[in-house]
MMTF fields as JSON, N, C-alpha, C and O atoms, coordinates in Angstrom:
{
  "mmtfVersion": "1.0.0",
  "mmtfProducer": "UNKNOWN",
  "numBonds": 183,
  "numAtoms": 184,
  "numGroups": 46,
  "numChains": 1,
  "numModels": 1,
  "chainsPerModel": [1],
  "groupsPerChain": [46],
  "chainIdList": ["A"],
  "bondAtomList": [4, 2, 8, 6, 12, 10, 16, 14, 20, 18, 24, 22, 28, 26, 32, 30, 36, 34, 40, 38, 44, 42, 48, 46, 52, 50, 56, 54, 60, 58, 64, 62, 68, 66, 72, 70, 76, 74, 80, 78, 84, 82, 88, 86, 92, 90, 96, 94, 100, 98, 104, 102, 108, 106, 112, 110, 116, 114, 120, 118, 124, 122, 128, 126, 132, 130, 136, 134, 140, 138, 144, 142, 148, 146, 152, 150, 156, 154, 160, 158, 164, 162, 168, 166, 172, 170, 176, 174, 180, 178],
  "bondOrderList": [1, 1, 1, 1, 1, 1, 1, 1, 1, 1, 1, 1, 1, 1, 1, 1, 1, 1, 1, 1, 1, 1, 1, 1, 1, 1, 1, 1, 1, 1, 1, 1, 1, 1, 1, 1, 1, 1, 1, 1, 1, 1, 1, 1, 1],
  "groupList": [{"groupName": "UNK", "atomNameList": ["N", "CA", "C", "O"], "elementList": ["N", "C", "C", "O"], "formalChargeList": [0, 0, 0, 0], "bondAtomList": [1, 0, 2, 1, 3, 2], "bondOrderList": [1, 1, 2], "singleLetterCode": "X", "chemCompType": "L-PEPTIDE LINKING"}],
  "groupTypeList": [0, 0, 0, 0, 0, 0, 0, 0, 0, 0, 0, 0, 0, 0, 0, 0, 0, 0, 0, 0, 0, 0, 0, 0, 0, 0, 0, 0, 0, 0, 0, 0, 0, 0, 0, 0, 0, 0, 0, 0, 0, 0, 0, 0, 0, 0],
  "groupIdList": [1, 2, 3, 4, 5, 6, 7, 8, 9, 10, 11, 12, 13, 14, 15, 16, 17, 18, 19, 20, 21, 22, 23, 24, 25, 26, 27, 28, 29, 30, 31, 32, 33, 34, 35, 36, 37, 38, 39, 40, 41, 42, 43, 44, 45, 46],
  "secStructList": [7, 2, 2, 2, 2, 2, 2, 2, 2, 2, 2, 2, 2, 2, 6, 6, 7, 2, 2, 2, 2, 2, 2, 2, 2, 2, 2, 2, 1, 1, 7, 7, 7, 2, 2, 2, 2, 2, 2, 2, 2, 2, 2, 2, 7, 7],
  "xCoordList": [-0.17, -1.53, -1.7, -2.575, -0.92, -1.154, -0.883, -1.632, 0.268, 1.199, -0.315, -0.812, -0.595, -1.787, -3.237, -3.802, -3.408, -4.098, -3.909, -4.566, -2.473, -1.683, -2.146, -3.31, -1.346, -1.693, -2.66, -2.617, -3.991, -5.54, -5.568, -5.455, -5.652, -5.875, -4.965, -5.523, -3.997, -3.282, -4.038, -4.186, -4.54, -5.275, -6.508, -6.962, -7.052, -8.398, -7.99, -8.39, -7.172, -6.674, -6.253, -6.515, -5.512, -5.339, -6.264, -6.11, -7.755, -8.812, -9.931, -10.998, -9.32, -9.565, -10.556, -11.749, -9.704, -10.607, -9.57, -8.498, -9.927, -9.568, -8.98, -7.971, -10.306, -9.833, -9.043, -8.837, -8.654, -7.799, -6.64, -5.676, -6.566, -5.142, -4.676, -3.469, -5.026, -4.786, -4.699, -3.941, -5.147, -4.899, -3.517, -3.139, -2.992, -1.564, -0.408, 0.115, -0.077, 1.111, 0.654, 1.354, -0.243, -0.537, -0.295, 0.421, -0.91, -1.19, 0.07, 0.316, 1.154, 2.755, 4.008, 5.197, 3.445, 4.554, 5.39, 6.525, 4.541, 5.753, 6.057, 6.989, 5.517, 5.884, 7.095, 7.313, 8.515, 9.758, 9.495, 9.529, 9.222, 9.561, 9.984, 9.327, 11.324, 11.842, 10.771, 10.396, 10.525, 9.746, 8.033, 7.384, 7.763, 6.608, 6.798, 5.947, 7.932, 8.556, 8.061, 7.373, 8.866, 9.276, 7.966, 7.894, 6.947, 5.988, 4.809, 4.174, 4.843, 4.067, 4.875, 4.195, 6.253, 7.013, 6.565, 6.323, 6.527, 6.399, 5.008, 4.836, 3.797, 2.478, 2.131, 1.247, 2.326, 2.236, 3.052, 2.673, 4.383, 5.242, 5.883, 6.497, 6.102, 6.602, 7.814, 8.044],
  "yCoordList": [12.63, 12.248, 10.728, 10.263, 9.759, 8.387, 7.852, 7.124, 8.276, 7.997, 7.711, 6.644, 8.789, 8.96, 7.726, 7.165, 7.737, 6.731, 4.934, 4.168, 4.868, 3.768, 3.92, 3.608, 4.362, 4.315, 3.935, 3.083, 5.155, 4.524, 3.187, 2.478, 2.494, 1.057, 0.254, -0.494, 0.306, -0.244, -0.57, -1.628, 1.029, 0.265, -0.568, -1.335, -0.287, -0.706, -2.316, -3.022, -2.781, -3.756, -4.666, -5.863, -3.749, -4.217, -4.905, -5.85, -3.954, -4.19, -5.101, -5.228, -5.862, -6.779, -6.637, -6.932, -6.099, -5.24, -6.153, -5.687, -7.421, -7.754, -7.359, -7.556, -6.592, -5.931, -4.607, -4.018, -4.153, -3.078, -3.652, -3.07, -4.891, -5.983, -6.145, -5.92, -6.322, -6.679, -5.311, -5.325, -4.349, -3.259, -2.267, -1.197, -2.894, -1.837, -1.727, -0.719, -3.211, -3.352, -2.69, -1.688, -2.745, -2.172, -0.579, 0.082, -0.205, 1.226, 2.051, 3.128, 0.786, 1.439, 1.071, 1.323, 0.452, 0.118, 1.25, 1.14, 2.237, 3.397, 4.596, 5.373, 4.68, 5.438, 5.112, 4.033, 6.333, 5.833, 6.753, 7.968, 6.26, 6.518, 5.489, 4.468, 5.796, 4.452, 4.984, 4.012, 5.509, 5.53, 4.906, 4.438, 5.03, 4.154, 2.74, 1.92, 2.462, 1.059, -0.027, -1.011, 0.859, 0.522, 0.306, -0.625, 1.173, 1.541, -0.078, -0.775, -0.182, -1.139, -2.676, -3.6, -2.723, -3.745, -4.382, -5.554, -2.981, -3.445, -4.186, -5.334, -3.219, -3.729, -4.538, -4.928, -5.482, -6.17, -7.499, -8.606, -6.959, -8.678, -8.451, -9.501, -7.532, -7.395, -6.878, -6.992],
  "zCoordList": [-4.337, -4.058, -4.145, -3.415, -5.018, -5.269, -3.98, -3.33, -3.652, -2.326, -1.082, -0.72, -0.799, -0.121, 0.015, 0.954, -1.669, -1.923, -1.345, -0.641, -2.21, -1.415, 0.13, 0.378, 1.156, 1.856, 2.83, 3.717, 2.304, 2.601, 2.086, 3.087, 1.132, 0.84, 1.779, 2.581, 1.772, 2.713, 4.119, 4.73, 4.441, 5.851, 5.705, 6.554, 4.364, 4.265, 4.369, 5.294, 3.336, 3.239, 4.898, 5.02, 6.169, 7.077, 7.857, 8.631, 7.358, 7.895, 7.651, 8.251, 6.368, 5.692, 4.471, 4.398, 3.541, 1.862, 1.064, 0.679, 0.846, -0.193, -1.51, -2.187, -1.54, -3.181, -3.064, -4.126, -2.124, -1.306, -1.369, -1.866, -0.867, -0.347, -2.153, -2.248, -2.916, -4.332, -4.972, -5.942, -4.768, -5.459, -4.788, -5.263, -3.705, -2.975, -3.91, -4.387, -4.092, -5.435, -6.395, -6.547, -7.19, -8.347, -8.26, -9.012, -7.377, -7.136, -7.214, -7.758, -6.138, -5.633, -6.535, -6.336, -7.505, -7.945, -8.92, -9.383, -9.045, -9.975, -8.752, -8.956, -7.905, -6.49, -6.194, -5.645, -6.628, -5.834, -4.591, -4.788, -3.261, -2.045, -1.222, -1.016, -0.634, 0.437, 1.639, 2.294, 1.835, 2.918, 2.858, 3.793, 1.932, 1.227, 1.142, 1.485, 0.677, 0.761, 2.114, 2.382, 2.613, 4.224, 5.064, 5.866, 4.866, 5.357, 4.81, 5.601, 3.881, 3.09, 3.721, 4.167, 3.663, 4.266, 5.606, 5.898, 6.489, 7.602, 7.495, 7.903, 6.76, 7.118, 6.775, 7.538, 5.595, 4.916, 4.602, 4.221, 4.917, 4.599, 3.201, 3.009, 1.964, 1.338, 0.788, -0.416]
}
């Protein structure tokens, strides 16, 4: 379900949510998925 969450912020964040954009790391950082990884990489630059 976090996974999910991530996610949604992520776009919110694309869409320009600041406090969305600052809350992705936090959110993902105990989430082991390489595919989550990857996914956040591409969108983001990390």
């Amino acid at each position: 379900m976090r996974e999910f969450v991530v996610r949604a912020q992520s776009h919110r964040a694309v869409l320009g949510d600041e406090a969305a954009a600052q809350s992705v790391p936090w959110l993902a950082r105990e989430i082991d998925n390489p595919a989550l990884a990857a996914f956040l990489a591409r969108r983001h630059g990390v």
